[in-house]
N, C-alpha and C positions, 0 to 999 in steps of 0.2 A: 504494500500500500504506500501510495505517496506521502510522504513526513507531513506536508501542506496540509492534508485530508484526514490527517488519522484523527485528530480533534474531534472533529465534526462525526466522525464515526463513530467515536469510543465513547458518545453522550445520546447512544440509544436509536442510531440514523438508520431508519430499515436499509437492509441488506439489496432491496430488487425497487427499482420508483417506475412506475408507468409516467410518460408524457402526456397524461390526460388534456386534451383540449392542447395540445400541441404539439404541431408534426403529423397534422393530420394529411396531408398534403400526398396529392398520387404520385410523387416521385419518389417515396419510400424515404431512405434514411439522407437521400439529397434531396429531396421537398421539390421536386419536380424537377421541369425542363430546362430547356435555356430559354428566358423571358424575351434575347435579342433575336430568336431565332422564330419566336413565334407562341411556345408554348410557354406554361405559367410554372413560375418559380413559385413556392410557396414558403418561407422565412418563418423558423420557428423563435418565437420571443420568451422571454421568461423576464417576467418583473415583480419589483416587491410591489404591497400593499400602501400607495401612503392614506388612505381613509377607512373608513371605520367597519370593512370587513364587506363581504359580498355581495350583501343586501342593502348597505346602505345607498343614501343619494350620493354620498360622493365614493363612491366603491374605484377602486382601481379598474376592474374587468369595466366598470362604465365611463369612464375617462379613456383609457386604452381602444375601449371600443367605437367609441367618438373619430377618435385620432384616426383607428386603421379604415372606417369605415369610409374617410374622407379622402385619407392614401390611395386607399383601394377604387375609388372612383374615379382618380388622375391614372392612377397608373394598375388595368387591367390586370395588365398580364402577371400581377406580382400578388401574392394572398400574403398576408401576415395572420399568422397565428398566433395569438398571446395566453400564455398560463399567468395567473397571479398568484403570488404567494407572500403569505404574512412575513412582516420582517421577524419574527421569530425562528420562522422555520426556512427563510431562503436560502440562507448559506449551508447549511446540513444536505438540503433538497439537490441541492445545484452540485457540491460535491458529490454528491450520489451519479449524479446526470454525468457529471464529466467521466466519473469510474467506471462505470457504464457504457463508456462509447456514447453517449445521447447529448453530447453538448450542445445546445440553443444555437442558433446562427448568430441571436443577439441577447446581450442580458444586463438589465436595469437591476443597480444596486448598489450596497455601500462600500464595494471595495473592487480593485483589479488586479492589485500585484499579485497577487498568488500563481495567476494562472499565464506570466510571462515567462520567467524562468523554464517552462514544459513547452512554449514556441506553441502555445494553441490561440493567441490572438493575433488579429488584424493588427497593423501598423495605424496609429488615424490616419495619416496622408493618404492610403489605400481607400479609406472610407469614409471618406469626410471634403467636402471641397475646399480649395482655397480660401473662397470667401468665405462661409462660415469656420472654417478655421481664425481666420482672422478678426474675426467676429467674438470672438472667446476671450474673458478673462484671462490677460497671462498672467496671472500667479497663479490661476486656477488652471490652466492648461499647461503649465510646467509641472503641478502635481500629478499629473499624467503621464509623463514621463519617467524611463528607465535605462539610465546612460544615456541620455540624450533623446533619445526616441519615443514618440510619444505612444501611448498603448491606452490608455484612460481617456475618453473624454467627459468634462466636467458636464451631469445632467442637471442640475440643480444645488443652492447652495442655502445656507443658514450661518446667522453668529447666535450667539448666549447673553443671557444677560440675568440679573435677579428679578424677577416678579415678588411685590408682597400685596396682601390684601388691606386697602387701606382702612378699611371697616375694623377690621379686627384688630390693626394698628392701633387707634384711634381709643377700641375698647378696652386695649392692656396699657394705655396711655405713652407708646412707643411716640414721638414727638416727630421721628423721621429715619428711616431704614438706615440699617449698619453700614458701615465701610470696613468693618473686621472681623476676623474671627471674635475678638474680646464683646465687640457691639452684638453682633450678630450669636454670640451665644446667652449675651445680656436679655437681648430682645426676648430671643427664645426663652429662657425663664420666664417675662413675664407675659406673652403669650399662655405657656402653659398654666400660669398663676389665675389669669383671665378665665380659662375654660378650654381654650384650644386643646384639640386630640393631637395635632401633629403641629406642631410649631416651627419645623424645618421638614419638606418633601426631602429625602432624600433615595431616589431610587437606584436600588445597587444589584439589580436584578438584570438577567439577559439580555430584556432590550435592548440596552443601553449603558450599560457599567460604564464603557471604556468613556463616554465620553462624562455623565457625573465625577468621574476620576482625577481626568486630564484637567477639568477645571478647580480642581480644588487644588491635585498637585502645583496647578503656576500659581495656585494664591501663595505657595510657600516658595516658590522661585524652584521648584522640580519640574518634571514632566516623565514621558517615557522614553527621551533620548537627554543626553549631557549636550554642553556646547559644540563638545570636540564630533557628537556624533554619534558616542557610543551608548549602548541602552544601559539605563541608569534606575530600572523601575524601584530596586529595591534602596538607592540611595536614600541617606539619612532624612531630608526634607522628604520626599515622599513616605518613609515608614514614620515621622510626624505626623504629615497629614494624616493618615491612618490611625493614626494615634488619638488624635483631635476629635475624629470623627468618631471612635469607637466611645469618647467619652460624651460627647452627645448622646449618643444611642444608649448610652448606661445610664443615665440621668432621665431617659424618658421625653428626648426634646425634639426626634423626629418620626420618620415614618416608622411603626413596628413593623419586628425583623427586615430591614431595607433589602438586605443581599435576595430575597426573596418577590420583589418589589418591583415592575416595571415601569418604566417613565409616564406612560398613557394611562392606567391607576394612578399615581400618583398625581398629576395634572386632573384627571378629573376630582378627585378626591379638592382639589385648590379650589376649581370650578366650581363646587358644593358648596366652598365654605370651610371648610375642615382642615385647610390648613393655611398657617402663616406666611410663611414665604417659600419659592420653589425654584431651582434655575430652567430657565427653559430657552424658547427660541419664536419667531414669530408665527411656528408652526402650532402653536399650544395655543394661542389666541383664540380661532374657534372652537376648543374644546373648553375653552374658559367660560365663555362666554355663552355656548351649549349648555354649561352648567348654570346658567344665569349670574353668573359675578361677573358685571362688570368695571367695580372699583376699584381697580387694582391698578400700582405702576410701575414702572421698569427704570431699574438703575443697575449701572456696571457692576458685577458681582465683587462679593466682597474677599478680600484680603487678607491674612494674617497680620501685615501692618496699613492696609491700604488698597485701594478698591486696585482688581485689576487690571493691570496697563496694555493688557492684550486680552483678549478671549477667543472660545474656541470657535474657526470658522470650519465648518461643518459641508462636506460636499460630497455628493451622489457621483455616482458613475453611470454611463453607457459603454458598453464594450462590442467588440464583435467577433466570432470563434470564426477561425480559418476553416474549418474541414470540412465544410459542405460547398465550399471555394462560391459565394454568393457575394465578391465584395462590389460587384456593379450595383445590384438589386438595393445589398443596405448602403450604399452612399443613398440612391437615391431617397431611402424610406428618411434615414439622419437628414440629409438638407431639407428636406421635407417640414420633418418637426422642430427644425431650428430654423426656419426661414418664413415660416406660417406662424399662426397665432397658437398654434398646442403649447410650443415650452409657455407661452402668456400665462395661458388658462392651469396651467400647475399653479403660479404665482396667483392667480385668483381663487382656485379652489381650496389649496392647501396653507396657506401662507407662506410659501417657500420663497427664497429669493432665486431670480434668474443669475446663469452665470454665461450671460454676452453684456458686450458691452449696449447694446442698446434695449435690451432686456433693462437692465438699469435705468436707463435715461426713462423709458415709459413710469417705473416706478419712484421717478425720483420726490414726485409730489405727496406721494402716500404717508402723512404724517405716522400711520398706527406704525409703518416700515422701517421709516426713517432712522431711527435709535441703531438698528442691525443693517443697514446700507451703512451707515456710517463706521459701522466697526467694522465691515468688511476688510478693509484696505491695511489694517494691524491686526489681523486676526493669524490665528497659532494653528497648524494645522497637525494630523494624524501625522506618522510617519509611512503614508503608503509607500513612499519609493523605495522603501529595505523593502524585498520579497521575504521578512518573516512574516512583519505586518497581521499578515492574514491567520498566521497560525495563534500567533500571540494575542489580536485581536479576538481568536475564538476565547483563550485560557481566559483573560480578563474578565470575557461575557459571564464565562463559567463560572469563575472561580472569585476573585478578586471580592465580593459581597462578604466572602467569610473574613474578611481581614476586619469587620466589625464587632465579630463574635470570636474573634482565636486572637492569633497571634498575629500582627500586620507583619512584622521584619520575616514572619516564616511563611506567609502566604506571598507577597510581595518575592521574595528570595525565589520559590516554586516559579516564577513566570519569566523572575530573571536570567535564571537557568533557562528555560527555555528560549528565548530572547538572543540570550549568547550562545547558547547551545549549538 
């Protein structure tokens, strides 16, 4: 088994995955014919979920299906098939697909290094035009890149920021949100003192660990790489932070058992009411607001001495698998949805930000936006360009929540080892 994949497997990943709902296509395991020559190519897709699961109004299969059904009437001869799948379960899924022989022609989601090292992706300049190449964020389109060549294109972005509820502020007589850890665990006492259940969201559960992490680590000037480079997860300042947090969680001052805890729970739980402050992004907005709370406001997350001076900027990927050799077909489907109003209508449905340059300029007036466009341009990103990334990114998801119920320096160490391994 590939080192990349065993993660993903060794946390319960069925053994056999049908391509349901995609790859339905009469060309068998190349999805049809040649689209120049006359007959239809059929492009199997695989993307995550970003709304609220199958049935609802903003479901991804009904975004998705928008998109291809409007591809599909420009250009005949080419069928898109799309599977959606939760971000819980897409990275387990999608390793399953590649071990498998069943790799997607295309596939939307939160990461790509993994899969360049094994020479199974496109180059973008292969599938992606000129112009909308140029048309891309470069600092976001250099995270795309792997020794120079770019492999990742940026599908969507976000920053962080703290959310508090000013109602509840208000009622524990907090006068104006913390800029530190010292403030912000003050607050939280008297949050909890008021009545509050959860006086800090902390969600350290699957969904999303690595990124609840990474923001807390720079509050202490850590992260998951050092200056020079090297992965630093279990360094002194991040096994503090961990530290910090564990004593939160002992005292009663955020989410119960966090490690346990997804970000979309936790966010709606804020939505309700139910708790005091929660890091998020401008994508939590309508879930806040679904919950009916709309008093609440947004300031740079807080800091050990000091709000901080960067936050995490957060970005999706589009990729596309060489081995069904379809890269005429998906250039055209990519210019497509970067040249039309689709990538728009993310940014409308979901609250995501765009990542083209004139994606931005449309959204430049959006005061709700505005806070997280601004932090774009100092925002800290993932380490996707090491091809562990993806492995270590799985442990974190996994694992890293117990570092509030054990031992941090010895959970922390487990991933470090991995990391450098």
């Amino acid at each position: 088994m590939n080192k990349k994949y065993a993660g993903a497997a060794a946390f319960g990943l069925a053994a056999a995955l049908v391509l349901t709902g995609c790859g339905s296509g009469s060309g068998g395991e190349g999805g049809g014919g040649d689209a120049a020559a006359g007959g239809q190519v059929t492009l199997k897709m695989v993307a995550a979920d970003y709304g609220d699961g199958p049935t609802a109004a903003n479901s991804g299969d009904k975004f998705w299906k928008s998109v291809v059904d409007e591809f599909q009437a420009a250009n005949p001869n080419i069928k898109v098939d799309v599977q959606v799948i939760n971000w819980n379960d897409i990275d387990k899924q999608v390793a399953t697909m590649v071990q498998n022989g069943q790799a997607p022609d295309i596939l939307q989601t939160g990461d790509y290094s993994g899969f360049v090292q094994d020479g199974l992706l496109y180059k973008v300049n292969e599938v992606l035009s000129p112009a909308t190449q140029s048309d891309l964020l470069e600092k976001f389109a250099d995270f795309g890149k792997v020794d120079g060549t770019g492999y990742g294109i940026p599908f969507v972005s976000s920053a962080r920021a703290l959310f508090y509820n000013k109602d509840l502020f208000t009622k524990a007589g907090i006068a104006e949100p913390p800029k530190t850890w010292d403030e912000l665990k003050a607050d939280a006492e008297k949050l909890k003192a008021s009545g509050v259940s959860q006086p800090f969201g902390l969600p350290l559960g699957a969904e999303e660990a690595q990124a609840e992490s990474f923001l807390w680590f720079m509050g202490n000037g850590g992260g998951y790489k050092d200056a020079s480079g090297n992965w630093a997860i279990d360094s002194p300042q991040n096994v503090e932070t961990f530290n910090f947090l564990k004593g939160l969680v002992d005292a009663g001052l955020t989410t119960p058992n966090p490690g346990t805890k997804d970000r979309k729970v936790v966010w709606e739980d804020f939505g309700a009411g139910k708790v005091g402050m929660v890091n998020g992004g401008p994508m939590s907005i309508p879930i806040f607001e679904k919950g009916g709370l709309k008093n609440f406001g947004v300031v740079p997350i807080p800091g050990k001495t000091g709000p901080l001076s960067t936050t995490l900027g957060v970005q999706d990927w589009i990729m596309a698998f060489n081995k069904n050799g379809h890269a005429a077909e998906i250039k055209k489907f990519f210019d497509f949805f970067y040249s039309g109003d689709a990538a728009q209508r993310i940014s409308d449905t979901y609250k995501l930000l765009p990542v083209t340059k004139s994606g931005i300029e449309k959204l430049s007036s959006d005061q709700n936006l505005k806070p997280f466009l601004d932090a774009l341009p100092n925002a800290t990103f993932y380490p996707f360009t090491d091809p562990k990334w993806s492995e270590v990114n799985t442990q974190i998801k996994q694992t890293i929540g117990g570092a509030v119920t054990g031992d941090p320096a010895q959970v922390l160490g487990a991933i470090q080892k991995t990391a450098a391994g």
